[in-house]
N, C-alpha and C positions, 0 to 999 in steps of 0.2 A: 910613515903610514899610520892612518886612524887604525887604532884596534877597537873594534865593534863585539860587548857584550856578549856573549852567548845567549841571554834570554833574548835580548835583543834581535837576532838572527834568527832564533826558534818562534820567535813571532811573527818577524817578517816574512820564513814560511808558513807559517799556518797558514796567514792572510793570504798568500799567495795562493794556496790551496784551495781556500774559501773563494778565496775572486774568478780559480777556472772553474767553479760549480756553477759560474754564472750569478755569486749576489753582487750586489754594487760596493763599492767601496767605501763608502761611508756608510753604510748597514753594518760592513764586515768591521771596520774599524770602530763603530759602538758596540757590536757586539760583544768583542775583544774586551774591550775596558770594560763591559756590564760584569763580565763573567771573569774579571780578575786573570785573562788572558789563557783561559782554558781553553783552544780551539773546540772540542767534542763538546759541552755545554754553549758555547759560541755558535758550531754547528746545528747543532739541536735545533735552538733557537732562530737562526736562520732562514731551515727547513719549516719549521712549523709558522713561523710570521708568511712566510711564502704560503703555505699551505690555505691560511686564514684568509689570506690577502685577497688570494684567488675566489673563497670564498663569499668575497664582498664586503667582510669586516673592515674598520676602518681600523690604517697603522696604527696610530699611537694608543686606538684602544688594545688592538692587541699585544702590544710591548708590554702596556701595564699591565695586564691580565697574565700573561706568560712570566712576566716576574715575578707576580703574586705568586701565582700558582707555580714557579721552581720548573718550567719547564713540559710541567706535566699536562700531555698534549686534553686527554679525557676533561679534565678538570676545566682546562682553558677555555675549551667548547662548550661545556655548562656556563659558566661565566658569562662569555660573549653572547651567546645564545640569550641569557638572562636579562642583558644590558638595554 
């Protein structure tokens, strides 16, 4: 039998966690790698590109801008707003 990492397994729940919130999968799996596989900054991030999204911002501006800015929703909005 393969033995499968522990971090390993604790990622592949998170993602699985993130994926029944309804994001897509490959949103959920960059987010992961952006944030060094922290689900909760992962999440964050997410929730707030969603937020954006809906807003009419375009993705990849909001990705950069949410990196820039670490997440921080207030700041991101000045930014995009700015752009």
């Amino acid at each position: 039998p393969v033995c499968l990492p522990l971090q390993f397994l604790s990622y592949l729940g998170a993602c699985d966690r993130l994926l029944k919130q309804g994001y897509e999968e490959g949103q959920v799996e960059e987010a992961m790698e952006m944030f060094q596989y922290s689900e909760k900054k992962a999440a964050e991030f997410l929730h707030l590109l969603s937020q954006f999204n809906d807003m009419g911002f375009q993705q990849n501006e909001i990705k950069e801008v949410l990196l820039l800015c670490g997440n921080q929703r207030e700041r991101a909005l000045e930014e995009l707003v700015m752009k």
